[in-house]
N, C-alpha and C positions, 0 to 999 in steps of 0.2 A: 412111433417110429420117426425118425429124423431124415427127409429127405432133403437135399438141397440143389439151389437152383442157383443157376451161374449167371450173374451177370457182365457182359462183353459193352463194350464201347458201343452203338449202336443196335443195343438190345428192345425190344421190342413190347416182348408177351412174357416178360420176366416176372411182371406182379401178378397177372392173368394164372399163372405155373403153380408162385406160392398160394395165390388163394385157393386153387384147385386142389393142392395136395391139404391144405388147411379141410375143403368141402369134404374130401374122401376119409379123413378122419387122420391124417398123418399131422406131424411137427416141421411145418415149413423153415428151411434154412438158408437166409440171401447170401452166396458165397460172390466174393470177386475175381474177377480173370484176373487181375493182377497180382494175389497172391500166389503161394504154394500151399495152402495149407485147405485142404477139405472139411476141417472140423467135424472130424468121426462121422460122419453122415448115412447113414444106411442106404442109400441110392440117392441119385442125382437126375438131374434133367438138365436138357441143354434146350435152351429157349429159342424162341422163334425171333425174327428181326432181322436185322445189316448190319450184322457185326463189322465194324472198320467202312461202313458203309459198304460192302460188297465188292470192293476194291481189291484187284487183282482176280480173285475169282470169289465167288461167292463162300464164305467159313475158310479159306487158305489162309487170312492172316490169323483169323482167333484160332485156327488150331495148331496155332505156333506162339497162341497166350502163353505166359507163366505157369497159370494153374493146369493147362491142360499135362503136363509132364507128369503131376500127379494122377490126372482124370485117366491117364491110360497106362500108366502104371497100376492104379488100384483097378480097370476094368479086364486086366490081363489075371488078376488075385477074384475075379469074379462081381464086382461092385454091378449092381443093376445100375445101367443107364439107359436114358431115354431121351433120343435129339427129336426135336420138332421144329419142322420147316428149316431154318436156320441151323438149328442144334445136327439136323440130320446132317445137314453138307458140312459143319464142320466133322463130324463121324466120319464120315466120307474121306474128307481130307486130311485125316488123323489116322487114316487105313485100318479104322474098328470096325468099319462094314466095307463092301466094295460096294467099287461100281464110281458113276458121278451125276451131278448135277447138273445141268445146262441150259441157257433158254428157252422158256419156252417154245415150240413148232411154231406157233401159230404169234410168236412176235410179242404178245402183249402180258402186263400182269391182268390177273386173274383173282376172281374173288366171287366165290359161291358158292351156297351149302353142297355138300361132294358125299354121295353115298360111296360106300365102301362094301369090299366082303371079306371076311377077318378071315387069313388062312392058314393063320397057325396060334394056336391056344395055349404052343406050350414054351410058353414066354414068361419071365417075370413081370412083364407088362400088358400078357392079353388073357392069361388064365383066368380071368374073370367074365372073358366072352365066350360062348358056341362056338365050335366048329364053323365056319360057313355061317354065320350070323352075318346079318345087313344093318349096318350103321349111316347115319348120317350125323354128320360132322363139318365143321365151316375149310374152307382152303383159301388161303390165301400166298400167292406168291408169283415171280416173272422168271425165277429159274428154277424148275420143279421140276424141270425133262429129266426121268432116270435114266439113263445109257449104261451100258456094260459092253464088253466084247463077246462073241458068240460065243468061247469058252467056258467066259465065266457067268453066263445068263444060262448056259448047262449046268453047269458049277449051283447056281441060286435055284433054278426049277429043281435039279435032281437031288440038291440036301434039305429041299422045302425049307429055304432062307428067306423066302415072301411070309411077309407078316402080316401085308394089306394089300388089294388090289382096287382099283378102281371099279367101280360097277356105272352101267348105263353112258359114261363120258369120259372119256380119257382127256383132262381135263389141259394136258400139257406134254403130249405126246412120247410119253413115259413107255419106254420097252420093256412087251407083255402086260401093261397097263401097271407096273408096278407102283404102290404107293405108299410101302413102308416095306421093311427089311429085318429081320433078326440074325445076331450072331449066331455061330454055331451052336455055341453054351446054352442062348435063351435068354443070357440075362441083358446082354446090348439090343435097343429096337430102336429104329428113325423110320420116322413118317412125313412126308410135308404136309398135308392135314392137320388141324391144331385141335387137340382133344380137350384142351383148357378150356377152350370156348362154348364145350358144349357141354358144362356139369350141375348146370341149376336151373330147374324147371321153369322154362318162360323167357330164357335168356341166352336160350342156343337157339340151333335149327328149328325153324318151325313146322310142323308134322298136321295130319289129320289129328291130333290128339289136341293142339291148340296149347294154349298155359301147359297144359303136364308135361310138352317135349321139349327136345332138346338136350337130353343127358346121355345122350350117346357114349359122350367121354369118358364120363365119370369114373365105369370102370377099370381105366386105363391105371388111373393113381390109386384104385381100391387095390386092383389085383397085387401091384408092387409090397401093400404092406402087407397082405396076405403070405407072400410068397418070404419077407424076409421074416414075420415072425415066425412061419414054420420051417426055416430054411438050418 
C-alpha cells in the first residue's frame, strides 16, 4: 500500500514518517506542499516540525498550502490521514478535527518519552492497538496545549473523539489530558506524540525490556495498511 508523507517548508520528522511506513511494511511516498497532486496514495501522514517556522500560529500557514486543498478534499471522500505533532495542528487548522493547539502551560518546549492510553481502537490508525493498552512513545513539542470550548470538549468525550490520552503527566496542560483526536469516520487521527520515533527495536523509548523496546509506534502505520487492504 502507498502511503504518502507531505513535506512543508520547515518540516521536520518527514523522513523519520517514510521510513516508519517503509518498517510497517507499506510503500513510502515523499509528496510536496507545493503541489496539488497526491499521487493516488492510499493514506497520508502529516509530519511533525515548523512548518513556515510556526509563524502566525502554529500549522495556520501550511494548512493554507497548495496541496492541502487536495488533502481535505480527498479526507471528506474518506482518505486515512494521520497529523503528528505538527501535522496534528495543521488538522486543526484545516477544521478536519476540532479544537486547538496552544502553548504550552508551563512555558517551555518539552521533550520526553510520554506514556499514553489508547482510547479508541476503531480508527484506521489505532486498530492495531487494545482497548485501554499503555504505550510509550517520544513527545516532543512548545505548543501541544489541547483546548476546546466546553461544548465542544462534550462534543469530543460524548462521541469518543479521544484517540489518546496522556497517562501519569500531562505533559502540556492539554484539556482532559487529551493527546490525540479521531474524526467521526475513524479514518482522520492527530496526536502530538511522534509514533515514528518509536518502530525499531532499540531506537525508541527505553523500557524494562532494554534493546527489545521502543516499538510502541509501529502499530500506528501497521494498522493503516490493514485497514486499507480490507477496506
Amino acid at each position: 500500500m502507498r502511503v504518502g508523507v507531505v513535506t512543508f517548508p520547515g518540516s521536520l520528522d518527514d523522513r523519520d514518517a517514510l521510513r516508519a511506513v517503509r518498517l510497517a511494511g507499506g510503500t513510502p511516498v515523499p509528496l510536496w506542499h507545493g503541489t496539488h497532486d497526491l499521487e493516488g496514495v492510499d493514506a497520508l501522514i502529516l509530519p511533525g516540525g515548523f512548518s513556515y517556522g510556526d509563524y502566525l500560529r502554529c500549522g495556520a500557514i501550511a494548512a493554507h498550502s497548495p496541496i492541502m486543498s487536495e488533502v481535505v478534499s480527498e479526507a471528506k471522500k474518506g482518505l486515512p490521514i494521520l497529523g503528528i505533532c505538527n501535522g496534528f495542528q495543521i488538522l486543526v487548522e484545516a477544521g478536519l478535527l476540532p479544537g486547538g493547539l496552544v502553548r504550552n502551560d508551563h512555558g517551555d518546549f518539552i521533550c520526553r518519552d510520554q506514556k499514553l492510553r489508547v482510547e479508541n481502537t476503531e480508527t484506521a490508525w489505532t486498530s492495531g492497538y487494545e482497548l485501554h493498552q499503555e504505550i510509550v512513545i517520544p513527545l516532543k513539542n512548545g505548543e501541544g496545549g489541547f483546548i476546546a470550548d466546553d461544548e465542544s470538549l462534550k462534543r469530543i468525550e460524548g462521541e469518543s473523539l479521544v484517540a489518546f490520552r496522556y497517562l501519569e503527566v500531562n505533559p502540556n496542560g492539554s484539556a482532559h489530558d487529551i493527546a490525540g483526536l479521531r474524526n467521526e469516520t475513524g479514518r482522520i487521527v492527530g496526536l502530538m506524540p511522534h509514533p515514528e520515533h518509536a518502530v525499531e527495536a532499540g531506537f525508541g523509548p527505553d523500557t524494562d525490556v532494554a534493546m527489545k523496546s521502543g516499538t510502541d509506534g509501529l502499530a500506528m502505520f501497521q494498522s493503516v495498511l490493514t485497514q486499507v487492504v480490507n477496506a
